[in-house]
C-alpha positions as CSV (number, residue, x, y, z in Angstrom):
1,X,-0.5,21.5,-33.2
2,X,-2.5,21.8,-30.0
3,X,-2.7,17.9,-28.7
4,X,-5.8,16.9,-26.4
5,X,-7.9,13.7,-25.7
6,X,-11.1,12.7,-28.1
7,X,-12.4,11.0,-25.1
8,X,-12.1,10.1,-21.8
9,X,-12.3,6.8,-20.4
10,X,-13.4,5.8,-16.9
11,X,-11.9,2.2,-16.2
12,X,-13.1,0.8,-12.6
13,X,-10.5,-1.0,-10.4
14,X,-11.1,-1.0,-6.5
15,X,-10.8,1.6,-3.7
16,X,-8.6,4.5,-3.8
17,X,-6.1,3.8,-6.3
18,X,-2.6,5.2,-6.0
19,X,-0.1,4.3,-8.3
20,X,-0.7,3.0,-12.4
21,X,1.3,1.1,-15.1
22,X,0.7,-0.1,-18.3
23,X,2.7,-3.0,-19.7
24,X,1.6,-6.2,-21.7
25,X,0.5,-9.1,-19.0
26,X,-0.7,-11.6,-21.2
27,X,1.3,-11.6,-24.0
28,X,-1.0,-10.8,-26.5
29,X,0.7,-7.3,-27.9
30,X,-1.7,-5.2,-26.1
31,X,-0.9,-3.0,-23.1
32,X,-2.7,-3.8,-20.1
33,X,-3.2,-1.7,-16.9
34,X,-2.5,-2.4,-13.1
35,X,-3.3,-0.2,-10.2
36,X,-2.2,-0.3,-6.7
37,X,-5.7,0.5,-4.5
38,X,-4.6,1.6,-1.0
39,X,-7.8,1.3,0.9
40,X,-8.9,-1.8,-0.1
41,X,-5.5,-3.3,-0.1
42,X,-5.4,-5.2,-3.5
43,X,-3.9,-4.7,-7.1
44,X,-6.3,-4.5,-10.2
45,X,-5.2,-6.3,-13.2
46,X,-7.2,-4.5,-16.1
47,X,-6.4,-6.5,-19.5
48,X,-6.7,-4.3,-22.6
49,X,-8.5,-5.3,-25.3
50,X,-6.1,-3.4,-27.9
51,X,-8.9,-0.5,-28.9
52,X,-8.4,1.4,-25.7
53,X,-11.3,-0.7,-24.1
54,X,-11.0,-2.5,-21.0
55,X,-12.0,-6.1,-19.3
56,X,-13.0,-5.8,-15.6
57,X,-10.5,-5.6,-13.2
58,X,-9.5,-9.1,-11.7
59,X,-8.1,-8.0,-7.7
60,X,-5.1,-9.3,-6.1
61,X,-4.9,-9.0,-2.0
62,X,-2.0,-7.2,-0.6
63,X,-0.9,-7.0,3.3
64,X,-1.9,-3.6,3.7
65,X,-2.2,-0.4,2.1
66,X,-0.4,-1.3,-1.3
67,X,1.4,2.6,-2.2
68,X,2.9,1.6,-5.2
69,X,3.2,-1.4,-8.0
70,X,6.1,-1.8,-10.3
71,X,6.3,-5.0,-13.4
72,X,9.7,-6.6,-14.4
73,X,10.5,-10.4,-15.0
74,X,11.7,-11.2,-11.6
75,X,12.2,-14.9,-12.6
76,X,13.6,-14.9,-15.6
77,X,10.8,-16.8,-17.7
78,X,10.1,-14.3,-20.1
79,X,6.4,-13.3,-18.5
80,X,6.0,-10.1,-16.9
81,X,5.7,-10.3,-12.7
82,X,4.4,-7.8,-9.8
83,X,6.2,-5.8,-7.4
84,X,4.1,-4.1,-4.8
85,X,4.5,-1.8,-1.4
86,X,2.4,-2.5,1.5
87,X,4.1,-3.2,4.6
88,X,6.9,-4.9,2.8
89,X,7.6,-5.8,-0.8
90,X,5.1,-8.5,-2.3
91,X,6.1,-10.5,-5.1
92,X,3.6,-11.8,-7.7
93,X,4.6,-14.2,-10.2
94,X,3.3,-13.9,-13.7
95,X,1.7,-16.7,-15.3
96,X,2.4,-15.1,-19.3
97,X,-1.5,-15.3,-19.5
98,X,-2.8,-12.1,-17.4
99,X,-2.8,-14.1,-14.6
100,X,-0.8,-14.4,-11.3
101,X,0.5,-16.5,-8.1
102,X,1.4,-14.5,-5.3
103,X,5.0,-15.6,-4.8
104,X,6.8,-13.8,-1.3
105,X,6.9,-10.7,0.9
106,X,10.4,-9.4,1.9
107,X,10.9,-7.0,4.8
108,X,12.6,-3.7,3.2
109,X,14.0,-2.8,6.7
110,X,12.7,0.6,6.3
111,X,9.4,2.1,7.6
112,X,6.7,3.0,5.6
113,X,8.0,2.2,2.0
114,X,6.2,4.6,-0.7
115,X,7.8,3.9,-4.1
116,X,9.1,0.9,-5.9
117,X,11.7,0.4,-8.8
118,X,13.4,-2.3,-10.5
119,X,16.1,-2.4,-12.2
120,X,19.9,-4.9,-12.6
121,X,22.2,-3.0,-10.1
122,X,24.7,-5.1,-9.4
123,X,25.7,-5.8,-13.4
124,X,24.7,-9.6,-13.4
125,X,21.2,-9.8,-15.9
126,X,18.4,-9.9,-13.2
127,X,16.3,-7.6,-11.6
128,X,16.9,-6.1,-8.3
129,X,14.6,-3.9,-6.1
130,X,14.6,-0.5,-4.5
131,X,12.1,1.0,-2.3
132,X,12.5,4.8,-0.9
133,X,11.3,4.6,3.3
134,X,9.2,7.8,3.6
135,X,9.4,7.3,7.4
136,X,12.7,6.1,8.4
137,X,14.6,8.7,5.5
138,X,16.2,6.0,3.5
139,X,16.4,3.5,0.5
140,X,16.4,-0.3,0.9
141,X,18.1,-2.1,-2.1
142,X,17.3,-5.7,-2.3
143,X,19.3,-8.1,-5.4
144,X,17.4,-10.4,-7.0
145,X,18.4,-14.0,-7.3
146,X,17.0,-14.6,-10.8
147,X,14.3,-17.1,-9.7
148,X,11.8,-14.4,-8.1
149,X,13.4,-14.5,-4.6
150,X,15.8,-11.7,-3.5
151,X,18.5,-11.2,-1.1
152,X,18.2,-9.4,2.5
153,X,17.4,-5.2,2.0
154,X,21.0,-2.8,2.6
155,X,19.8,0.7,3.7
156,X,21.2,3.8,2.3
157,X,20.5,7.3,3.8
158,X,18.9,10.0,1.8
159,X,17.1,13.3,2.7
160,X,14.1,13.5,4.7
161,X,10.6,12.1,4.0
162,X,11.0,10.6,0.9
163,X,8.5,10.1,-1.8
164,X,10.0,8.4,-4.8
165,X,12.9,6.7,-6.4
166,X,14.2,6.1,-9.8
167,X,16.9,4.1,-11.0
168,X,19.3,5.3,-14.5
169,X,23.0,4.9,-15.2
170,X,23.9,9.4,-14.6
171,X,27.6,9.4,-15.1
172,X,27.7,6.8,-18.2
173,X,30.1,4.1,-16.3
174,X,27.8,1.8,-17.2
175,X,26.5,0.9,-13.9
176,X,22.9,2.1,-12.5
177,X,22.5,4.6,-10.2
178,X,19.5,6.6,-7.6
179,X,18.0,9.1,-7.1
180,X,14.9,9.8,-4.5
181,X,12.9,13.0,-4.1
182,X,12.5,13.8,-0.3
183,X,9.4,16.0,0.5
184,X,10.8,17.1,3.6
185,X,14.3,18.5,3.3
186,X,13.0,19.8,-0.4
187,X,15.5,18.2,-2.2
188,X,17.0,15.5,-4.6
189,X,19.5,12.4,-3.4
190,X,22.0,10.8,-6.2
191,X,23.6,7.7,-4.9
192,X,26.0,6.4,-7.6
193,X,26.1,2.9,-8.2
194,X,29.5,1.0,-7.9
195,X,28.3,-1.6,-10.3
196,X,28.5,-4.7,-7.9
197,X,24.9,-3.8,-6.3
198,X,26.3,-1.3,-3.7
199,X,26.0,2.9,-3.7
200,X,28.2,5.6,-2.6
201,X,26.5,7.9,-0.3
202,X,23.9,10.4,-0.9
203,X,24.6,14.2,-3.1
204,X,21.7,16.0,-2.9
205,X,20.6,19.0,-5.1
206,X,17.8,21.5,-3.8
207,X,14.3,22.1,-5.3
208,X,11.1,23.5,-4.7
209,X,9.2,22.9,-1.5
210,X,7.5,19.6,-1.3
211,X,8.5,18.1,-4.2
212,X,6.7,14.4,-4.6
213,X,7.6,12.7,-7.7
214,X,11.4,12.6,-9.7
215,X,11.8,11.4,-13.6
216,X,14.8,11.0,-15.5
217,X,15.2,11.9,-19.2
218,X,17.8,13.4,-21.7
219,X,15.3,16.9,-22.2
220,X,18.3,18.6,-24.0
221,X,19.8,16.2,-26.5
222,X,22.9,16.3,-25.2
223,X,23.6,13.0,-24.0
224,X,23.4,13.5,-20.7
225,X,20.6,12.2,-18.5
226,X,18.3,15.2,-16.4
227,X,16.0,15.4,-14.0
228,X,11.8,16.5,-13.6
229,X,10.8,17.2,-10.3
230,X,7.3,17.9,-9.3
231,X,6.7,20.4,-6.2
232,X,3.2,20.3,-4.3
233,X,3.2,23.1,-2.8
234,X,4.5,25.5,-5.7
235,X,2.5,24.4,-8.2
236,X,5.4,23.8,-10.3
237,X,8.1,21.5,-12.2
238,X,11.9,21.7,-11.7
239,X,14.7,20.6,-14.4
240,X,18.1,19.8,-13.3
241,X,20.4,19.2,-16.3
242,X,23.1,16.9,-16.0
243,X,26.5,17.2,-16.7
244,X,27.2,13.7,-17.6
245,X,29.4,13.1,-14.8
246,X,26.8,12.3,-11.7
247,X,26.3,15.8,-10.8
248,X,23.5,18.6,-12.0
249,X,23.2,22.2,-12.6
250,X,20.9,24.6,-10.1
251,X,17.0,23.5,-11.1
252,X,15.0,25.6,-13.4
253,X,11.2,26.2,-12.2
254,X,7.9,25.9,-14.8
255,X,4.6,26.6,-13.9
256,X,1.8,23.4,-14.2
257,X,-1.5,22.5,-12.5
258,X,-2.1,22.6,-9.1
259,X,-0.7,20.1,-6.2
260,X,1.1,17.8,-9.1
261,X,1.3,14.7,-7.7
262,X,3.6,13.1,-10.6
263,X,5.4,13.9,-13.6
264,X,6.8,11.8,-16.6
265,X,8.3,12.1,-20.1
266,X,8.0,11.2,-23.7
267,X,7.7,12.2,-27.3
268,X,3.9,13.3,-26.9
269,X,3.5,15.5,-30.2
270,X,6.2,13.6,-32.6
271,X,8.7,16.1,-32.9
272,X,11.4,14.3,-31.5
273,X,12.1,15.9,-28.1
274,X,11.1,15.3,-24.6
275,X,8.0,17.0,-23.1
276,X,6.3,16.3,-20.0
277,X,3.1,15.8,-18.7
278,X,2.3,15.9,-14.4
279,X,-0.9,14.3,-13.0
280,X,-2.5,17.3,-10.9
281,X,-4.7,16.6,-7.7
282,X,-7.6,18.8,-8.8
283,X,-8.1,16.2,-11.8
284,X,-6.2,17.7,-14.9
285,X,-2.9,17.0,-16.8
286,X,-0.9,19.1,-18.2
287,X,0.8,19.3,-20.7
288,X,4.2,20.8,-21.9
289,X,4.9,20.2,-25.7
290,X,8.7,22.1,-26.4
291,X,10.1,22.5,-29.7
292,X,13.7,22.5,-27.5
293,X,13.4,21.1,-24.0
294,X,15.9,23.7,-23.2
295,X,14.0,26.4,-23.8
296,X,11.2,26.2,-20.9
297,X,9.6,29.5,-19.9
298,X,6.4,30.9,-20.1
299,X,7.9,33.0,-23.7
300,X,9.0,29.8,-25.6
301,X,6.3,27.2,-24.1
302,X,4.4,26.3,-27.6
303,X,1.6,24.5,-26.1
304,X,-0.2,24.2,-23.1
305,X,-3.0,22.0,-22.5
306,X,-5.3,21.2,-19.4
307,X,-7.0,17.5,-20.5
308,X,-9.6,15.8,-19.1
309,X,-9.4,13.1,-17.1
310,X,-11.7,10.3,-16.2
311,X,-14.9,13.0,-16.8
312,X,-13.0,15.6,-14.0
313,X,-12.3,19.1,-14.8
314,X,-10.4,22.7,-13.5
C-alpha cells in the first residue's frame, strides 16, 4: 500500500511560520493548529472544524521573533496553555475555549533560545520547561510551580549550536531525561535526569553534519527508546538504537529529501511499527513506511513517497 495525500490544504496564519502543533484548544474533540510566525512576531491559533477545514487564524503578539511553540497545562486546570520562544519563554494561559491571556515571560539565561519542550522532570505532577540556547551552547531547565509560573532557569552544557531538544525517560528509572541535537559539533547530547529536576552532564553520540531536528521512539520493538536525527547538509536521517540503559549504538544513515529541516514518528500505514516522515526545505515530505524499523536501507524500504505540500512540489 503506497500512502499519499487526496488533497492539499493551504491554511493562512501570519508571516514566516516556523514551528506547528496540533492539539485540541477548545475542548471540543477536534485538533486545532498553532504556529509560531517569526517575522511578524505572533502565534496563530487556527481552530479546526473537525473535517480537516479551518477558521481563520486568531494572532497572539510575542516579544520578538517567536522560533518555536510548545502546549501543555501549565496551570493545572485541565485546558490546554502556550509555551513560546522569542527572546525569553512566554507563557499564555488557556481559557478551555480556543482562547488565551498572555500570562509571563521568563528569562532562560541562555542566548538565542531555538526549541521548546515540556515535560514533569522533577517527579512532582506539573510541567516543567526546557529550551536548547543555540548561541550560548546549552539547555536552560525551568520547574514549574503548578499555577503557570515557573522557577528561575539552571543551565546545562551540551555540544555546540544547538537546534532542538526532547525530553523521554532513556534508561527506564522512571525519571525523564534530554537530549539536544547540536548543528555545530554534529552530534547528539543525553543528559540523564536524576528525578528531582536536576541532570547529570552531557554524553554525546556523533551524527551526520548539521543535523537540525532529534525525535525519540521505540523503532525496533524492543523496549528500548531510539533516536531520529535529521542532517541538512546530507540529505539524510540517522537512527541510534538504544540500549535501554541511557547509552546508544553508532547511528545508521537513510537517504530522504533534500535540507530536512525536521523529522517525527508514528504508525502512518497501520501496521504497527514506527515510520518516519521529515519536512524537507524544497517543499516535500517524505515518507518511510517499514515493515520492521530495523531493517532501513535502500533494499528493504517498502515505500517511499514524496507528498505534496501546501500546493509545492520537487
Amino acid at each position: 500500500m503506497v500512502m499519499g495525500l487526496s488533497r492539499a490544504c493551504t491554511v493562512r496564519s501570519w508571516n514566516d511560520p516556523v514551528s506547528v502543533i496540533a492539539i485540541d484548544l477548545d475542548c471540543d474533540g477536534n485538533n486545532d493548529l498553532v504556529s509560531a510566525n517569526y517575522s511578524s512576531d505572533d502565534l496563530s491559533v487556527i481552530l479546526g472544524n473537525g473535517d480537516g477545514t479551518f477558521q481563520g487564524a486568531v494572532n497572539y503578539a510575542t516579544e520578538e521573533a517567536p522560533s518555536s511553540v510548545f502546549s501543555a497545562d501549565f496551570n493545572g486546570d485541565g485546558y490546554s496553555d502556550l509555551g513560546t520562544t522569542d527572546i525569553d519563554v512566554m507563557i499564555l494561559l488557556g481559557n478551555g475555549d480556543g482562547s488565551f491571556q498572555r500570562d509571563s515571560s521568563y528569562s532562560t539565561g541562555g542566548d538565542q533560545s531555538t526549541s521548546l519542550f515540556s515535560s514533569d522532570f522533577d517527579s512532582d505532577g506539573i510541567c516543567d520547561l526546557v529550551t536548547c540556547n543555540y548561541a550560548s551552547d546549552d539547555l536552560s531547565v525551568l520547574l514549574g510551580n503548578g499555577d503557570g509560573t515557573f522557577q528561575s532557569p539552571v543551565l546545562y552544557p551540551v555540544g555546540e549550536f544547538p537546534s532542538s531538544v526532547f525530553s523521554v525517560d532513556f534508561n527506564g528509572d522512571g525519571a525523564n531525561d534530554l537530549v539536544s541535537v547540536n548543528s555545530a559539533s554534529n552530534d547528539v547530547s543525553i543528559l540523564i535526569g536524576n528525578g528531582d529536576g536536576t541532570f547529570q552532564s552531557q554524553i554525546n553520540y556523533g551524527v551526520l553534519s548539521r543535523p537540525y531536528s532529534v525525535f525519540s521512539q521505540d523503532f525496533d520493538n524492543d523496549g528500548d527508546l531510539d533516536l531520529v536525527t535529521s542532517s541538512l547538509n546530507f540529505n539524510r536521517v540517522s537512527v541510534m538504537l538504544g540500549n535501554g540503559d541511557g547509552s546508544f549504538q553508532n547511528a545508521v544513515h537513510y537517504v530522504v529529501g533534500n535540507y530536512p529541516t525536521s523529522v517525527i514518528s508514528a504508525d502512518f500505514d497501520g501496521d504497527g511499527d514506527h515510520d518516519l516522515v521529515t519536512a524537507n526545505r524544497h517543499g516535500t515530505v517524505y515518507l518511510f513506511c517499514l515493515a520492521v524499523v530495523t531493517y532501513f536501507s535502500e533494499q528493504d524500504r517498502l515505500h517511499s513517497s514524496n507528498w505534496t505540500l501546501c500546493g509545492h512540489s520537487d
